[in-house]
ZAFISE-561368 format. One record per residue (C-alpha): residue number from 1; y, x, z. Coordinates in Angstrom, 3 decimals. Layout:
% residues N
{NUM,{Y,X,Z}}
...
This chain:
% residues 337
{1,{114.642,90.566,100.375}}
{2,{112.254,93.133,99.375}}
{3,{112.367,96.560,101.442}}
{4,{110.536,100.045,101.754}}
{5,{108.842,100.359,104.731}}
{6,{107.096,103.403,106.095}}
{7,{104.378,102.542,108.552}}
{8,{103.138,105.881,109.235}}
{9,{102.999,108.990,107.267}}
{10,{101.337,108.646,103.248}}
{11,{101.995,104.724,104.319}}
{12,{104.281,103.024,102.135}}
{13,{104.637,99.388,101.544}}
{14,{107.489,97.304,99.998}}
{15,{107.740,94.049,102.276}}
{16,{109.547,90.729,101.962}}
{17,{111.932,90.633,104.826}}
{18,{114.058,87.617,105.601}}
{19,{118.063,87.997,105.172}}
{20,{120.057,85.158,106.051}}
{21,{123.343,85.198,103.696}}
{22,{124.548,81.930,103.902}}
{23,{126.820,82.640,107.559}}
{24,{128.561,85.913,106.811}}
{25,{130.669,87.513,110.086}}
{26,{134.219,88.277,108.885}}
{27,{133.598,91.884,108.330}}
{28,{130.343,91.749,106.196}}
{29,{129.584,92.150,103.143}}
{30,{126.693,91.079,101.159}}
{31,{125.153,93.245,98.592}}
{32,{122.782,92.949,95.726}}
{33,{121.120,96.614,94.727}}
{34,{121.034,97.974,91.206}}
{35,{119.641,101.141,92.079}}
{36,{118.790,103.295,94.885}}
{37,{118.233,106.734,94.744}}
{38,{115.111,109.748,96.182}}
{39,{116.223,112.328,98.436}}
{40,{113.021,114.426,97.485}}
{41,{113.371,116.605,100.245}}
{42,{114.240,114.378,102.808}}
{43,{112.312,111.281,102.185}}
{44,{109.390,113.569,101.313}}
{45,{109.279,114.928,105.300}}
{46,{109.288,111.600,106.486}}
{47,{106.593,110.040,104.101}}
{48,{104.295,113.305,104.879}}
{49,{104.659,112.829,108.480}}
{50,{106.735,115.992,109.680}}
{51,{109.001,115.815,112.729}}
{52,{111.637,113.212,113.339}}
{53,{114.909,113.835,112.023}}
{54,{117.591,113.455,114.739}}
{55,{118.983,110.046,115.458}}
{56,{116.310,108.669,112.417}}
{57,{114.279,106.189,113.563}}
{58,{110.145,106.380,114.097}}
{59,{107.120,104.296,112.458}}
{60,{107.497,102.055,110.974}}
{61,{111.156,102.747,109.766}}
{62,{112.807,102.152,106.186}}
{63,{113.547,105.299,104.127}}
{64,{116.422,106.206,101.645}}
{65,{120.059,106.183,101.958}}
{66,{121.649,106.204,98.596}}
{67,{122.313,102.721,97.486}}
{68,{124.233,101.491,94.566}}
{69,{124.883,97.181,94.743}}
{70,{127.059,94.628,93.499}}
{71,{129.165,92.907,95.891}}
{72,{127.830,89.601,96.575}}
{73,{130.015,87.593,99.366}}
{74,{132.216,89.096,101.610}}
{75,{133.660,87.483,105.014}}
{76,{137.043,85.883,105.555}}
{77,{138.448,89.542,107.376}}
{78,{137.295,91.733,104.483}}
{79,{139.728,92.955,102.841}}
{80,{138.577,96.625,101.262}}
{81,{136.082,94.399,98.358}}
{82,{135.616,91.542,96.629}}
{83,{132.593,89.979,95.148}}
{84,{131.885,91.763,91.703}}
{85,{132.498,95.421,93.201}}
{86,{129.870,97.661,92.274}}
{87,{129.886,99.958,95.422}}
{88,{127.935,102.825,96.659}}
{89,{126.706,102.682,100.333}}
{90,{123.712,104.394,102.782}}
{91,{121.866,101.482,103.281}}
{92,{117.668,102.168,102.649}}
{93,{115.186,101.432,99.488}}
{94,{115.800,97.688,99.565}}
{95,{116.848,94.635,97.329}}
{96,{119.934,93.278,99.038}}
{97,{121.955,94.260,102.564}}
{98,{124.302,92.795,104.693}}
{99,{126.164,95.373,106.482}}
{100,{129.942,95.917,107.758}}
{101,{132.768,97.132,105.426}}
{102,{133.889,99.460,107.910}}
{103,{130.454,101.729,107.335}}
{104,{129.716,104.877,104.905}}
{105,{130.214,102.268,101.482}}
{106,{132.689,102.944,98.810}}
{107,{133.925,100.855,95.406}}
{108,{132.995,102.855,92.612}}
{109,{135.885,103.398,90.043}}
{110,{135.542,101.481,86.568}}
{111,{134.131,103.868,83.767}}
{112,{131.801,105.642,86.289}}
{113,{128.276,105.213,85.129}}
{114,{125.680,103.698,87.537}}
{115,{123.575,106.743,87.669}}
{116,{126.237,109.227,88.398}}
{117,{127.699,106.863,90.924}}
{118,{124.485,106.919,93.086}}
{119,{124.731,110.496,93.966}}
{120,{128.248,110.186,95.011}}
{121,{126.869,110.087,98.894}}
{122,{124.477,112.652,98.682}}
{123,{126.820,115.015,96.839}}
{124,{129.997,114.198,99.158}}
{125,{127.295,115.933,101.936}}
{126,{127.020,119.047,99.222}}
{127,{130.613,119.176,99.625}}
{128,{130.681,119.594,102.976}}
{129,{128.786,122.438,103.098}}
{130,{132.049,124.215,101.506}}
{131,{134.210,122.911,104.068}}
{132,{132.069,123.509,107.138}}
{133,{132.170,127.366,105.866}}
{134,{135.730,127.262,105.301}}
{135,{135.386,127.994,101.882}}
{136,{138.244,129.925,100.071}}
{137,{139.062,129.961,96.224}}
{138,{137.868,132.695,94.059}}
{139,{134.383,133.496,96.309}}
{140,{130.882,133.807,95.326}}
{141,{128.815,131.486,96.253}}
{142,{125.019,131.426,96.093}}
{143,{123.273,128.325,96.365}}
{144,{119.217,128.544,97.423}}
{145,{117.687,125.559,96.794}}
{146,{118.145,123.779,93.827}}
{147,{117.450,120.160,94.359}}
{148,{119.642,117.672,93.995}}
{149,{121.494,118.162,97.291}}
{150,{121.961,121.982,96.012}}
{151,{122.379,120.844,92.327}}
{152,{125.274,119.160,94.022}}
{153,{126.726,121.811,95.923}}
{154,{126.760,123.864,92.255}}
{155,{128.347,120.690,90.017}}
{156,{131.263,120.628,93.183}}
{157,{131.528,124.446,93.050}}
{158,{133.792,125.062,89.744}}
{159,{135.801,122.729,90.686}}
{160,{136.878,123.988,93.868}}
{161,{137.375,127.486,92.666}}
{162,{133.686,129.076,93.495}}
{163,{132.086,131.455,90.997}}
{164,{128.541,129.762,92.100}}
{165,{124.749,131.462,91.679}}
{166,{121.680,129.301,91.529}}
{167,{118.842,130.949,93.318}}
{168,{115.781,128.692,92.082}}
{169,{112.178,129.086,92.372}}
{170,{111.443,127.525,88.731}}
{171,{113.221,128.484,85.441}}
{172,{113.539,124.510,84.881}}
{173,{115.676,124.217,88.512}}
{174,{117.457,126.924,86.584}}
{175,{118.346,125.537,83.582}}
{176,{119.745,122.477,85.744}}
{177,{121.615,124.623,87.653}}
{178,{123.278,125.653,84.652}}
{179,{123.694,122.107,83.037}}
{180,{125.758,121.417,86.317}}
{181,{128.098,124.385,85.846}}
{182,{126.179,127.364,87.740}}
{183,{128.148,130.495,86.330}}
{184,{124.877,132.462,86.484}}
{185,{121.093,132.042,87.772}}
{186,{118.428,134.318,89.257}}
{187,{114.498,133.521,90.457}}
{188,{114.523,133.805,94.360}}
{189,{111.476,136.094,93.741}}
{190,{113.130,138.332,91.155}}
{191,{112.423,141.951,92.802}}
{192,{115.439,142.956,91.453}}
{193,{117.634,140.290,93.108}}
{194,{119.689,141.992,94.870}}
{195,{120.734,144.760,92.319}}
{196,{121.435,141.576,89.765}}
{197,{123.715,140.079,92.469}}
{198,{125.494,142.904,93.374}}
{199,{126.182,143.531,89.368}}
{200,{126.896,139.741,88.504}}
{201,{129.931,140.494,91.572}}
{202,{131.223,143.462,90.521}}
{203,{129.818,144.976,93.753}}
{204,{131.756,142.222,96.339}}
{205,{128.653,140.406,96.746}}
{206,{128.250,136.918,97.999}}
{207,{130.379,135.925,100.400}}
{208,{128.721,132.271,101.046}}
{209,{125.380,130.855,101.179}}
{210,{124.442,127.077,100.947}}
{211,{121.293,127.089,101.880}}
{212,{119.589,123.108,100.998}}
{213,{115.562,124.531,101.639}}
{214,{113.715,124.292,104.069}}
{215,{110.848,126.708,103.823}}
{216,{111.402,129.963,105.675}}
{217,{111.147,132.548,102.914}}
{218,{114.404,130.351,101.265}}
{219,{115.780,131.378,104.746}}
{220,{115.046,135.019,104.552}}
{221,{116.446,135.193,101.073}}
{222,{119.915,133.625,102.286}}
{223,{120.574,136.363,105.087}}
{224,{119.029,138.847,102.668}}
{225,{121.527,138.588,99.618}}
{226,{124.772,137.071,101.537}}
{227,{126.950,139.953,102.233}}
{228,{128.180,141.757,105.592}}
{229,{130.493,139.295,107.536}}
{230,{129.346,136.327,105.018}}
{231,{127.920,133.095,106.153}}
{232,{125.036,130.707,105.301}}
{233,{125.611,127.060,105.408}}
{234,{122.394,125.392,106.075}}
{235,{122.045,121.743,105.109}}
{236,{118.627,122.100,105.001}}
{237,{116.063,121.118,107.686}}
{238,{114.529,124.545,108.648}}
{239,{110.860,125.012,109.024}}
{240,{110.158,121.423,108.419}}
{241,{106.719,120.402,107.686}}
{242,{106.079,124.047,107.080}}
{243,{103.903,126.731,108.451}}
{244,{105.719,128.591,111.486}}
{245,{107.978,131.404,110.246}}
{246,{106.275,134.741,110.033}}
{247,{108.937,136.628,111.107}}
{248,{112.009,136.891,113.230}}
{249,{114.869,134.629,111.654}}
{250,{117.685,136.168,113.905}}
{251,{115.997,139.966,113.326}}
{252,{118.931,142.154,113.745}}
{253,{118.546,143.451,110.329}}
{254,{119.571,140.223,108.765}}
{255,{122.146,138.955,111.843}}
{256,{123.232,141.317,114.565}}
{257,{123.346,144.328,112.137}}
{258,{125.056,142.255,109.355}}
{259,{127.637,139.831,111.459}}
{260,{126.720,137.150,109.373}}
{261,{127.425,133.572,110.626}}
{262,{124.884,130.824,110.500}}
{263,{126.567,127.146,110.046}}
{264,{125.251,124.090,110.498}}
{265,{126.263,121.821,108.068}}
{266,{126.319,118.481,109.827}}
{267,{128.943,116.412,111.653}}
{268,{132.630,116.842,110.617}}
{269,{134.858,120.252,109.006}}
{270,{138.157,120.817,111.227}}
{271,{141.532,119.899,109.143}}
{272,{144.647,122.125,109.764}}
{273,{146.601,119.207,108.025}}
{274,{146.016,115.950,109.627}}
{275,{147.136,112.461,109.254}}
{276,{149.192,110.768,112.090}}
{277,{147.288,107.134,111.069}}
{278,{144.304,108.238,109.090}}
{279,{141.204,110.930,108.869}}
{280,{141.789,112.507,105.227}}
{281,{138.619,114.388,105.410}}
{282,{136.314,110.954,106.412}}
{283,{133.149,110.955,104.878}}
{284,{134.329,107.565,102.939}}
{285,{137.727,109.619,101.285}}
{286,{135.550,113.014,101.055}}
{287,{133.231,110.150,98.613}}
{288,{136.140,108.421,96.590}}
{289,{136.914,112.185,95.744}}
{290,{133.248,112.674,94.425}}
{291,{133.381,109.418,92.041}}
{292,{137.017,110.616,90.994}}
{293,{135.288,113.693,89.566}}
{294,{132.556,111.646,87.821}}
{295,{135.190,109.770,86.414}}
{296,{137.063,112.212,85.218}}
{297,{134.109,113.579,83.614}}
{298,{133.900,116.882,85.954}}
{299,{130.952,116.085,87.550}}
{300,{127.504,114.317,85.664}}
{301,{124.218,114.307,87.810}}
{302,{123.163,111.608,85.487}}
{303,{122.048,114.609,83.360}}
{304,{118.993,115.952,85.691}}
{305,{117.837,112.311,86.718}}
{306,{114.426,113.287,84.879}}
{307,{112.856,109.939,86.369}}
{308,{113.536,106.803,86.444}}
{309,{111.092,104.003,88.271}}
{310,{111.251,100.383,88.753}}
{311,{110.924,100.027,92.520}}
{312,{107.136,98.682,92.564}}
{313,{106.369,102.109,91.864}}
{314,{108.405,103.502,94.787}}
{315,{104.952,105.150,96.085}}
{316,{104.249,107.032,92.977}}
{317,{107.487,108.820,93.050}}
{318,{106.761,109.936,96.777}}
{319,{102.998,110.971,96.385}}
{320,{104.524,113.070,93.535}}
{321,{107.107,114.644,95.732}}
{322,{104.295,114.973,98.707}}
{323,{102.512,117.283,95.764}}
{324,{105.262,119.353,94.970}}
{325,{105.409,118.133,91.656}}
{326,{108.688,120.515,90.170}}
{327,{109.550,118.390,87.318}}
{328,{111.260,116.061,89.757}}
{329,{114.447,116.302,90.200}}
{330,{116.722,113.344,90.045}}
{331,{114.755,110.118,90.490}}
{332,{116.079,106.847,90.890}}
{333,{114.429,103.271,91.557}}
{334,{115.521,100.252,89.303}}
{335,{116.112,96.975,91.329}}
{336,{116.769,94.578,88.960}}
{337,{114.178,93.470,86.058}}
């Protein structure tokens, strides 16, 4: 098989790796990949060389974790897929995979398109953000951040019952925003932000932040416009592989004075409702709800993928998103020739 590999940072090679599919264990399945898809934020901190995430491994590790494949073989105790299943998993940047049924992979309903399928992993993390803030119908919700974790968090939001705000830092992030049902859309730098926001919610302001940057002036923005006794998810990775924060993120003007709570969106959300035999908020269910909304039609990232590679040219893509380069926004790499 063919794989990413990252051997240190600005080092990327696609290797041929050996994968032995001809003695399956009872629980694996074998997968061919279609298409995989860039995390631009996250995949950009590893290839640049900022810190570790948690639990990720070091050089030389494989990057990516949205994965769409066709089932290939499965072994004699599978039961959740047969071969012919196009499903959507976590495994890395790589040609084929053998991994266990019981891990983060889904079937993808007929009628859902390839490309909106591949986000369905990525975007079932945008919804947790809502959950982890115990999100209520009818709020405002800013988002800061609009990539396509936070492009995410604003396609989920209508749905849900969120009046939802992009807060961008480019009018084109904006105009996504607004493709994926944002409501409205402001600059973070616009010096009249706040006034706007407080008009645009009829003076309630915003009761929840999902913060998906990581530079520190996104930061200061979130506890700036999110209102007394609000909260700010953050899904983001603060401060990484950017300059030290030039002032105080817990300053009691934007935490003590304002009672705001800072959540970190990672883990699990509680569930007042559980199942005696079964978690109905597992990352797997939380995903067969995203592609149910794509096919339904509810939900299209499809429509911001503004680049699509062919995997040879895997390194391109990330020395673009090492630059900065803001017409990148949905990017996917094409597996098959």
């Amino acid at each position: 098989m063919k794989i990413a590999n990252l051997l240190g940072p600005r080092n990327l090679v696609i290797e041929d790796w050996p994968l032995d599919t001809s003695k399956l264990g009872p629980n694996d399945l074998w997968g061919e990949t279609e298409i995989s898809g860039f995390k631009i934020g996250t995949d950009r901190g590893n290839y640049e060389g900022a810190e570790d995430v948690p639990g990720a491994p070091t050089y030389p590790r494989w990057v990516g974790d949205s994965n769409l494949a066709v089932i290939k073989g499965v072994g004699s105790a599978v039961t959740r897929f047969k071969v012919g299943d196009r499903v959507v998993s976590r495994q890395p940047h790589q040609s084929e995979w053998v991994t266990d049924q019981h891990g983060a992979i889904v079937k993808v309903p007929e009628g859902v398109d390839s490309e909106d399928a591949i986000w369905a992993h990525l975007y079932t993390l945008s919804g947790l953000c809502y959950r982890k803030a115990n999100f209520v119908p009818g709020e405002y919700v800013a988002v800061v951040g609009l990539g396509v974790l936070g492009l995410g968090a604003i396609g989920l939001g209508p749905g849900m019952g969120a009046r939802t705000i992009g807060i961008g830092n480019s009018p084109l992030r904006n105009e996504m925003a607004m493709k994926m049902g944002a409501h409205a859309t402001f600059l973070y730098d616009d010096p009249d932000l706040q006034a706007k926001l407080d008009e645009y919610t009829n003076g309630n302001g915003i009761d929840l932040v999902i913060l998906t940057a990581n530079p520190w002036p996104a930061y200061r923005t979130s506890v700036e416009i999110v209102r007394d006794n609000g909260r700010v998810a953050i899904v983001s990775l603060l401060g990484r592989g950017e300059e030290p924060a030039d002032f105080n993120p817990l300053a009691m003007k934007y935490f003590y004075h304002k009672s705001i709570s800072l959540i970190a969106v990672n883990g699990t959300a509680p569930y007042q409702y559980p199942q005696s035999n079964a978690d109905r908020l597992s990352w797997n269910k939380q995903c067969e709800f995203v592609l149910q909304l794509m096919a339904d039609g509810s939900l299209k990232p499809s429509q911001i993928i503004t680049h699509r590679l062919h995997y040879s040219r895997m390194k391109e893509a990330y020395e673009m998103a090492y630059n900065r380069e803001k017409t990148m926004l949905g990017v996917t790499f094409q597996w098959t020739d």
